[in-house]
C-alpha positions in Angstrom: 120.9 139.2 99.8 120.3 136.6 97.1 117.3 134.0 97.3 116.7 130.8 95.1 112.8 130.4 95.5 111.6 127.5 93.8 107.9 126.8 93.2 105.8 124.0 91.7 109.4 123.2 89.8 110.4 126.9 88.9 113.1 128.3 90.8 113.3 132.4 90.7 116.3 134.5 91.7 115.0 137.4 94.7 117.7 139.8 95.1 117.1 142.0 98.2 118.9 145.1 98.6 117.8 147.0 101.2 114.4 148.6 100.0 114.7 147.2 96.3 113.5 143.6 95.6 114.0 142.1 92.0 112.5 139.0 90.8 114.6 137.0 87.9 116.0 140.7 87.4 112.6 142.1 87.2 112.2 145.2 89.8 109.5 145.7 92.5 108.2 148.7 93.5 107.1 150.0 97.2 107.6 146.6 98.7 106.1 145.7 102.0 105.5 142.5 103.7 103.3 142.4 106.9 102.8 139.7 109.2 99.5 139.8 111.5 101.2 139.1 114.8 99.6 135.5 116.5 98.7 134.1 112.8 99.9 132.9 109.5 98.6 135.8 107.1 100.2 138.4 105.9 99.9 141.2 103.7 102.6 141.7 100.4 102.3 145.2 98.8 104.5 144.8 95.4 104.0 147.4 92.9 101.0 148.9 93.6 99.1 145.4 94.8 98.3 143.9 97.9 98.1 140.4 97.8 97.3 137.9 101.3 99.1 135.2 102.3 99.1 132.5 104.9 102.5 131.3 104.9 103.8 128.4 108.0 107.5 127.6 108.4 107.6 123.9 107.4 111.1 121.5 108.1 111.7 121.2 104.2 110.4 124.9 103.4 107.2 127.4 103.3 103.6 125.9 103.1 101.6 128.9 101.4 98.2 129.7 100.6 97.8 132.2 97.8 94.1 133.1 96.4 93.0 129.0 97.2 96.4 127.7 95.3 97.9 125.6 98.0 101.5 125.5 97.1 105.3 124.9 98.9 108.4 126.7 98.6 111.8 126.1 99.2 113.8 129.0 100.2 117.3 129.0 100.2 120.2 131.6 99.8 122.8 131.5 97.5 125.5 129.8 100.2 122.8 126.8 101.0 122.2 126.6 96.9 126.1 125.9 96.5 126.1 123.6 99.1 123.3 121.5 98.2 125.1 121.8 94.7 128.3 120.6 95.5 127.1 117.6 97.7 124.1 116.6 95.3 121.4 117.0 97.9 118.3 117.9 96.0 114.8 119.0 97.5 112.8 118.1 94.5 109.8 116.2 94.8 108.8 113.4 92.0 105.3 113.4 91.5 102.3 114.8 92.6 102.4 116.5 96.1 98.7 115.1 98.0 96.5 118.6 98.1 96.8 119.5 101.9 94.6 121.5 104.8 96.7 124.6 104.5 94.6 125.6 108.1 91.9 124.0 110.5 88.8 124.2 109.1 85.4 122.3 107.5 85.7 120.2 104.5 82.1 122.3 102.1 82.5 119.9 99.6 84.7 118.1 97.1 84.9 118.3 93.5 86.4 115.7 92.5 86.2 111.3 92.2 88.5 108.7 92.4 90.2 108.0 89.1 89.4 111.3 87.9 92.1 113.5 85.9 93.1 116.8 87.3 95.0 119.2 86.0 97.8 121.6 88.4 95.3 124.9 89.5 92.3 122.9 89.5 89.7 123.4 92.3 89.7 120.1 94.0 88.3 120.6 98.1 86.2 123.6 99.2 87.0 124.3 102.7 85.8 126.7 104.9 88.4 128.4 107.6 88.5 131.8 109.2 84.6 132.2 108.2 85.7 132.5 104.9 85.4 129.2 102.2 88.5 128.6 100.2 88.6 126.4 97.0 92.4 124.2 97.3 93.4 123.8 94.0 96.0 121.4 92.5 99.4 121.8 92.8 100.1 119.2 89.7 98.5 117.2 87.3 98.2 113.9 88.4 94.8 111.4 89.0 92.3 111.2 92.2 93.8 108.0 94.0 92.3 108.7 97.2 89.9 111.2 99.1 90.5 111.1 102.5 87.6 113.3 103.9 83.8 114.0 103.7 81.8 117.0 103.4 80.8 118.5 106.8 84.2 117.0 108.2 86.6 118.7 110.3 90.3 118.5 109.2 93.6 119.9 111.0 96.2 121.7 109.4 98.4 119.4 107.4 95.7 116.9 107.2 96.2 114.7 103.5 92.6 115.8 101.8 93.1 113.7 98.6 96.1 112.4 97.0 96.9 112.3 93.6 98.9 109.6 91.5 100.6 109.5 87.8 99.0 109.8 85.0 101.3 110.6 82.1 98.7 111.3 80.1 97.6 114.8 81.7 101.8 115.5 83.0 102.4 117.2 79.6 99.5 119.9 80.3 101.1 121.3 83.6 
């Protein structure tokens, strides 16, 4: 079965074949993905590495957490891709995405101001969740227009953290 995954703006190709799994034609070996029943996380063994993941169903796609990057992907096979191509719907999101709660949890700290540049993978909240903290990074360049919490705050899943705004100045180091 063929999969269009697109991240952060890059789309890859996932063929899955019964126990082989290639990425833009690149094969994986010994690949297993476990889900922790009751929870979001699970386990990806690709090649030799095990890599976590909290990963929640969303309406327009996956909301994932992958070593404190926050990001969304949109998953669709390659009879959804030719729809969406031949009526012109397109998924793709102008702008900055807001840097979300991927889980419950308390806001440590926050490392960033209001009108300050940040570039995509930079560590912007420090959250603590499942006794564990976790630094959310960027998902984009953009600037701090708003924080929306406090240090020592509880937050929801979902819950906007700080949103971001243009700044074509910083776009062109993504």
């Amino acid at each position: 079965m063929l999969y269009h995954v697109t991240i952060a703006g890059r789309t890859f190709r996932v063929d899955v074949d019964g126990g082989t799994v290639r990425v833009d034609g690149a094969e994986l070996t010994d690949v297993t993905l476990a889900h922790l029943a009751g929870t979001a996380v699970r386990h990806l063994l690709a090649s030799g590495t095990t890599t976590t993941v909290l990963a929640e169903r969303e309406d327009d796609g996956w909301s994932l957490l992958v070593d404190g990057w926050p990001l969304h992907a949109d998953v669709v096979d390659e009879r959804t891709r030719a729809i969406r191509e031949m009526t012109g719907r397109n998924n793709v999101t102008h702008g900055p995405r807001p840097v979300r709660a991927p889980m419950p949890g308390l806001i440590v700290r926050i490392d960033v101001g209001v009108g300050d540049a940040v570039r995509a993978g930079q560590g912007v909240v420090a959250m603590e969740a499942m006794k564990m903290e976790n630094e959310l990074k960027a998902e984009s360049a953009g600037v701090v227009a708003r924080i929306l919490v406090e240090p020592g705050q509880a937050v929801e899943k979902g819950a906007v953290l700080v949103e971001l705004g243009l700044d074509t100045g910083i776009m062109d180091q993504r």
